[in-house]
KEMARBA-942482 format. One record per residue (C-alpha): chain; x, y negated, z negated. Coordinates in steps of 0.25 Angstrom, whole numbers. Example, Ala and Ser with C-alpha at 12.3 -4.5 7.8 and 13.67 -1.06 7.14 Angstrom:
BEGIN
("A", (49, 18, -31));
("A", (55, 4, -29));
END
This chain:
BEGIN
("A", (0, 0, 0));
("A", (8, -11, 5));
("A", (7, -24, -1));
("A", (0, -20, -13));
("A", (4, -21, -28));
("A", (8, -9, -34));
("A", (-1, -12, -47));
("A", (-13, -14, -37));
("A", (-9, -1, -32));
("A", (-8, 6, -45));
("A", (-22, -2, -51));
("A", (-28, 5, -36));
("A", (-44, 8, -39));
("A", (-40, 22, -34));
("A", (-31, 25, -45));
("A", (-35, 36, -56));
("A", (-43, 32, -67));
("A", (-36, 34, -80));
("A", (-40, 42, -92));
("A", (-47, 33, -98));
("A", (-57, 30, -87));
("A", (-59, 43, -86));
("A", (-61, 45, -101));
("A", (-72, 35, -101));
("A", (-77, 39, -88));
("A", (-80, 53, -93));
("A", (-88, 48, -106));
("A", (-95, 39, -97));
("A", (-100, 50, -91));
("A", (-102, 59, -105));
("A", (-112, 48, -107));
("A", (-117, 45, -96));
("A", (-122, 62, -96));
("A", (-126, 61, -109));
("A", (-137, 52, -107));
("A", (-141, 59, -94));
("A", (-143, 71, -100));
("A", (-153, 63, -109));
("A", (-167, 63, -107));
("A", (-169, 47, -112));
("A", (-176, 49, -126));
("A", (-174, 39, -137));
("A", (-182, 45, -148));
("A", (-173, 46, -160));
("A", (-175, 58, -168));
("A", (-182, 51, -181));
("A", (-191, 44, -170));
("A", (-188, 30, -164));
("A", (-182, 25, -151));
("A", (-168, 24, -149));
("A", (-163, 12, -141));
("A", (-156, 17, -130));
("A", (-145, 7, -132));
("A", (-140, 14, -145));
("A", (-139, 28, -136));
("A", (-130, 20, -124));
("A", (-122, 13, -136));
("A", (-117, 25, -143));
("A", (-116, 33, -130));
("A", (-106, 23, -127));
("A", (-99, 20, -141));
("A", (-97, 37, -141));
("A", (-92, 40, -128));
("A", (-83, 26, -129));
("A", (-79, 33, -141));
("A", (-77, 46, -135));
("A", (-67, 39, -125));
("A", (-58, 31, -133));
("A", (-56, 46, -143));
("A", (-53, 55, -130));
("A", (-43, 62, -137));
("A", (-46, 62, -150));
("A", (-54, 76, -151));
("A", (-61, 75, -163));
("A", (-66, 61, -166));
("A", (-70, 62, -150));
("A", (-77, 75, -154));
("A", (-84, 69, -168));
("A", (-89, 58, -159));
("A", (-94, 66, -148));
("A", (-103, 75, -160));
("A", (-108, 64, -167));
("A", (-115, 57, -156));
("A", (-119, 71, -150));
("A", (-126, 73, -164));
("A", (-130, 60, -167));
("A", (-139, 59, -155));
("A", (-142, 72, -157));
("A", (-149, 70, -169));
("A", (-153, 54, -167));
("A", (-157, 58, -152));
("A", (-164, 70, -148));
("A", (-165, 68, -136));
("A", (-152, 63, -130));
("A", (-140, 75, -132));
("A", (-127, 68, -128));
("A", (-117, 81, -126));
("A", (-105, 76, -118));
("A", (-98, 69, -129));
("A", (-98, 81, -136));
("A", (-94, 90, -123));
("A", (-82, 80, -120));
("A", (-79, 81, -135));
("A", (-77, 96, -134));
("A", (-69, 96, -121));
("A", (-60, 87, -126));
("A", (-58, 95, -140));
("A", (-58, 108, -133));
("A", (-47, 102, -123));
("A", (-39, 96, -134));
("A", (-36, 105, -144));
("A", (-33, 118, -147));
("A", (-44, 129, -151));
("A", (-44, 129, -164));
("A", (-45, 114, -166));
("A", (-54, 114, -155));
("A", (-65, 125, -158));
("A", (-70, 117, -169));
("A", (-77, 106, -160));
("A", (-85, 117, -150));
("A", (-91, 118, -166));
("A", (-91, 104, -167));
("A", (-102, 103, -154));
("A", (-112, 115, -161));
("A", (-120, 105, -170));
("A", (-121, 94, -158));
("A", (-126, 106, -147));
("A", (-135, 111, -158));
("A", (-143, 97, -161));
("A", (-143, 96, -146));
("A", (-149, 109, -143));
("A", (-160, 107, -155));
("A", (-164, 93, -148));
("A", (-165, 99, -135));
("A", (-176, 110, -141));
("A", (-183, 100, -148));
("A", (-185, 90, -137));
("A", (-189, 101, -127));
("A", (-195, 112, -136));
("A", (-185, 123, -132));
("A", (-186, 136, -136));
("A", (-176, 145, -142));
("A", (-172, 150, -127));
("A", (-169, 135, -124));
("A", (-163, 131, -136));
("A", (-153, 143, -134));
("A", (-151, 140, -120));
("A", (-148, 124, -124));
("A", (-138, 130, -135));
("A", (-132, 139, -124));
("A", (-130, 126, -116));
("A", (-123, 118, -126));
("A", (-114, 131, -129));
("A", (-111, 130, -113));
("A", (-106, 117, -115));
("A", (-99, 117, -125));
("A", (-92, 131, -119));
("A", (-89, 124, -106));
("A", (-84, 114, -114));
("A", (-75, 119, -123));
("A", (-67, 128, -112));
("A", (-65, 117, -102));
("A", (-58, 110, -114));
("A", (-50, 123, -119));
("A", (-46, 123, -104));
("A", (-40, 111, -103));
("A", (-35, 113, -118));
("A", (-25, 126, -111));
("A", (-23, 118, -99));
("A", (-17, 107, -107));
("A", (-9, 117, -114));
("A", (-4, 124, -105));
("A", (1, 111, -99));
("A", (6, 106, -112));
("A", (15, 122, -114));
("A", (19, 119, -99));
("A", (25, 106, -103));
("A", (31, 111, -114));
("A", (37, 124, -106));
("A", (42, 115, -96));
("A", (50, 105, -107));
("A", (54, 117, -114));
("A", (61, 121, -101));
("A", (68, 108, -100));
("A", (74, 108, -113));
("A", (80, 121, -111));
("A", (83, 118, -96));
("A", (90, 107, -103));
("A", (97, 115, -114));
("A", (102, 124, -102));
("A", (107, 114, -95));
("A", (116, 107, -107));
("A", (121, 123, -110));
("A", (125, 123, -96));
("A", (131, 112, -95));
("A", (138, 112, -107));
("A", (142, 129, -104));
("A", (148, 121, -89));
("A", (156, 110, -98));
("A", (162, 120, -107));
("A", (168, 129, -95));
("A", (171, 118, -88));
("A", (180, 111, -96));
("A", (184, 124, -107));
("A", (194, 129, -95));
("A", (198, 114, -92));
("A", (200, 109, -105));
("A", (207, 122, -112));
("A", (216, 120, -100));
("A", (219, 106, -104));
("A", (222, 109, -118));
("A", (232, 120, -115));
("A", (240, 112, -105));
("A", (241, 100, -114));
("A", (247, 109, -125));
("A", (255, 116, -116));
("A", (261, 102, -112));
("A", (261, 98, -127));
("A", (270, 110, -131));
("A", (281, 108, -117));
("A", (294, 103, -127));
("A", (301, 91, -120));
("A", (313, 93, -115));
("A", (311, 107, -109));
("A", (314, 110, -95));
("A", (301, 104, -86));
("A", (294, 102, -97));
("A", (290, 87, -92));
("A", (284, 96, -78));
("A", (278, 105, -88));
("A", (271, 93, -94));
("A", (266, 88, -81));
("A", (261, 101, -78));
("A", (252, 102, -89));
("A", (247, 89, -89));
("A", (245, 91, -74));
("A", (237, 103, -77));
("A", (228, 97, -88));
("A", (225, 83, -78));
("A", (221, 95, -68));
("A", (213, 101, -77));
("A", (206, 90, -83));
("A", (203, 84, -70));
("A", (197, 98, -66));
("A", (189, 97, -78));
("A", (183, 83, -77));
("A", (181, 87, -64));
("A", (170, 98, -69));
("A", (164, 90, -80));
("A", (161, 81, -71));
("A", (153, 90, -61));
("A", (146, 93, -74));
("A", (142, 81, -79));
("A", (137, 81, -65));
("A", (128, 91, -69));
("A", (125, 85, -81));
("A", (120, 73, -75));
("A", (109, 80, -65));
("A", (102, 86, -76));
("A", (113, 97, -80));
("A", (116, 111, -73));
("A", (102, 116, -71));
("A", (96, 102, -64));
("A", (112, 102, -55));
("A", (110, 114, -51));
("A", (96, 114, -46));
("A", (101, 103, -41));
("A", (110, 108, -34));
("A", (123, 107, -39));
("A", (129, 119, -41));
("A", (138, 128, -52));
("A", (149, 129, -42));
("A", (150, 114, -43));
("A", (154, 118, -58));
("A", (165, 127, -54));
("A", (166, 142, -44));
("A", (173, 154, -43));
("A", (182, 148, -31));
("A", (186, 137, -40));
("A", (193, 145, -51));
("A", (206, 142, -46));
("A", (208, 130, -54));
("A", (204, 136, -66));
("A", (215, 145, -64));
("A", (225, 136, -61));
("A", (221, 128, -72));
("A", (223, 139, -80));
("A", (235, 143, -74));
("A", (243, 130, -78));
("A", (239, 131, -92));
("A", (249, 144, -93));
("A", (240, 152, -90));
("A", (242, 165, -80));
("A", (229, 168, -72));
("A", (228, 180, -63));
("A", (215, 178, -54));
("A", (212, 192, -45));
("A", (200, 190, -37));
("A", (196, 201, -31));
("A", (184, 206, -20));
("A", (177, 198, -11));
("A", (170, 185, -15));
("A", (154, 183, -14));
("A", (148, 171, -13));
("A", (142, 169, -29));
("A", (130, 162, -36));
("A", (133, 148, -39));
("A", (131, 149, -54));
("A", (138, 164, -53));
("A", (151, 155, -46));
("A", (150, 146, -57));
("A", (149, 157, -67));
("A", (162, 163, -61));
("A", (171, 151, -60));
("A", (166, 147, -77));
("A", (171, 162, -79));
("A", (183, 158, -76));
("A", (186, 145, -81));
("A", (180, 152, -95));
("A", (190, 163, -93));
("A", (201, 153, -91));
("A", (197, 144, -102));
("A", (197, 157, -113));
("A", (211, 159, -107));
("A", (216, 146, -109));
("A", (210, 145, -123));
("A", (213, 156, -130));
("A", (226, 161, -121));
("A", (232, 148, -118));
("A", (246, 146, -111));
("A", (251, 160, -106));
("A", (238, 168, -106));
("A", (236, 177, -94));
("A", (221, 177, -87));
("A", (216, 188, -75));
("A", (204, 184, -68));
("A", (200, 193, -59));
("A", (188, 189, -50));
("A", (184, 201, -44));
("A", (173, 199, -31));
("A", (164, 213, -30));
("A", (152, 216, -21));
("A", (140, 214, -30));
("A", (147, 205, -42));
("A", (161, 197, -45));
("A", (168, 201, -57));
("A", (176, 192, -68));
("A", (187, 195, -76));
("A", (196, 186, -83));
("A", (205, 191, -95));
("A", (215, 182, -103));
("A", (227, 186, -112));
("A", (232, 176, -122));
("A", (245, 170, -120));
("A", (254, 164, -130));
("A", (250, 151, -128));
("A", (238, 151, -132));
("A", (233, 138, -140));
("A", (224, 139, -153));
("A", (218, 125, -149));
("A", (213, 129, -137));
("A", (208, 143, -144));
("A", (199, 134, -152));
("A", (190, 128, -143));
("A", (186, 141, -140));
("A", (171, 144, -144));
("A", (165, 157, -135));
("A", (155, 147, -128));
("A", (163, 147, -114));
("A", (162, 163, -113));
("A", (147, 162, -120));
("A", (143, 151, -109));
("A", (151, 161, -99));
("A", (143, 173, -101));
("A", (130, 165, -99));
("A", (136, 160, -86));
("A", (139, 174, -80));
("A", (125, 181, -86));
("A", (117, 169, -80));
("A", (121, 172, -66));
("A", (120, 186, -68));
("A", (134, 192, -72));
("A", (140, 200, -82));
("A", (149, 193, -93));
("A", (159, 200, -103));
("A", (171, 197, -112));
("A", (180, 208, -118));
("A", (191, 200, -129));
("A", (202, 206, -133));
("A", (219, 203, -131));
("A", (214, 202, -115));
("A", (203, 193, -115));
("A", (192, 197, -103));
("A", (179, 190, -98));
("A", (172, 197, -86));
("A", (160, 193, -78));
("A", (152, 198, -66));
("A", (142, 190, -59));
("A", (134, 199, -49));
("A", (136, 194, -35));
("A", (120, 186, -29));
("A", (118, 177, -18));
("A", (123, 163, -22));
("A", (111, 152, -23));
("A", (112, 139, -18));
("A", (110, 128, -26));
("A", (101, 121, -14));
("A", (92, 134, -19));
END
């Protein structure tokens, strides 16, 4: 609508009428059938005329009423059966019903079954005055005044499941909110386990690497032969390093930042941006500079692999390394053999301590990085095992499947 206002377009005649509208709409129309279903008497009970001024007035003052307590079951339901009764009693002949009807919905809709049942009681005494004055003003008999009663228990019947319908429909809605938020918190939970399992890998590897370089260059005595290109060496390999690991941590604060690893990798982004099977080489050669010997044997043909099972397989490594570094230290020996089968890839990677190994680094040790490793490995659908001892060994098998896409 070109050259419009927007408020004009949002106060558009067209527009939805709003609750309230509706509200008052509706008890115009209780009203409205009320005195329609009444046969135009004014003679009051103890004899007299009643204006018929008095009968509009309340009408009005009650369903005004009605309106402005939508929501507050009982005094909307205690109002609805005191002007049923009172006219009940004052005026024969005029048996207003809807008041009570809408009542009774609204109860039966609200609140539970227990706390509800007690107003389908609440209507008895109102249907029963309006039965009796039905009988008297057209001389029923018994057949009549049963099949009146039989009406007013239809009613209320109708009534009370259309209210208990709605009652479970918004209940179920309300348990479907509640699943789906209870969902999100543990979508979140999982996500900040992930993440924090993908920070302690990343960095366990890089860091325990750090530390045994720096102490290696700490303990070089001056004046020893190249102990100055010794020096240079170390802090070479710790800049490396360091810079390696920055490099990861970025990539997951990267994550982080697009929701963390779930919403990244439905998004798209990959494990193997975190690190692959092809990639191990620098962990070795990290490794390796720390004074570390490691024997890598690959065997068999490659297969392509799962994403999260190449990512599994690369953290398997850099955990391995990591467990060698801390608790072997300088002159441990490592065998990592990577071997390529028909239907699964096998991983072996066993450590001997050497006699370097520094009680510092042995500290930061908590379990958590082969706990976090096992989960890795089972979550993709392999096998997981340690066997301690002199000879430290972890093993893993991961099944070979048909590696998925992230566009899928």
């Amino acid at each position: 609508m070109p050259g419009v206002p927007l408020a004009v377009v949002r106060n558009h005649p067209g527009r939805r009428p709003s609750r309230t509208a509706l509200t008052i709409a509706l008890f115009a129309a209780a009203f409205v059938l009320d005195l329609t279903m009444w046969s135009g008497g004014t003679t009051l009970r103890w004899g007299g005329e009643l204006p018929l001024w008095v009968l509009v007035a309340s009408g009005l003052l009650t369903y005004g009423g009605l309106a402005v307590l939508r929501g507050r079951t009982g005094w909307a339901f205690c109002v609805a059966l005191a002007y049923t009764v009172f006219w009940g009693v004052t005026l024969p002949e005029y048996q207003p019903f809807t008041a009570l009807t809408i009542a009774l919905f609204d109860a039966a809709r609200r609140l539970p079954l227990r706390a509800a049942l007690p107003f389908v009681v609440g209507c008895v005494p109102a249907w029963a005055l309006n039965t009796a004055n039905a009988a008297t003003l057209v001389a029923m008999d018994a057949a009549g005044v049963a099949v009146t009663a039989a009406l007013w228990g239809v009613i209320t019947s109708l009534t009370w499941m259309a209210g208990r319908s709605g009652f479970r429909a918004e209940e179920n809605a309300r348990l479907r909110e509640e699943a789906l938020a209870t969902r999100a918190r543990l979508a979140r939970q999982e996500d900040r386990l992930a993440l924090s399992r993908e920070l302690h890998d990343a960095l366990s590897h890089s860091m325990g690497a750090i530390a045994l370089q720096a102490a290696g260059a700490r303990a070089v005595a001056a004046g020893e032969p190249d102990s100055d290109a010794r020096v240079l060496a170390a802090l070479e390999a710790i800049q490396s390093t360091s810079t390696s690991s920055m490099q990861e941590l970025r990539r997951l604060l990267g994550l982080l930042a697009e929701g963390g690893a779930r919403a990244a990798d439905d998004a798209g982004v990959d494990f193997v941006e975190l690190g692959r099977l092809d990639a191990i080489g620098g962990l070795v050669r990290s490794t390796r500079a720390c004074g570390v010997t490691v024997r890598l044997d690959a065997r068999g043909r490659p297969f392509p692999l799962a994403a999260d099972q190449d990512h599994a397989a690369y953290r398997f490594v850099q955990e391995g390394l990591a467990n060698a570094l801390r608790h072997g230290g300088r002159g441990s020996h490592v065998d990592l053999v990577v071997a390529w089968g028909v239907d699964e890839l096998g991983l072996r990677l066993s450590s001997t301590a050497g006699a370097g190994r520094d009680a510092a680094l042995r500290a930061h040790g908590s379990g958590r990085g082969l706990r976090g490793l096992e989960g890795r490995v089972t979550a993709c659908g392999g096998l997981f095992a340690v066997e301690p001892g002199e000879v430290f060994t972890i093993r893993a098998t991961l099944p070979r499947r048909r590696p998925v896409s992230a566009s899928h």
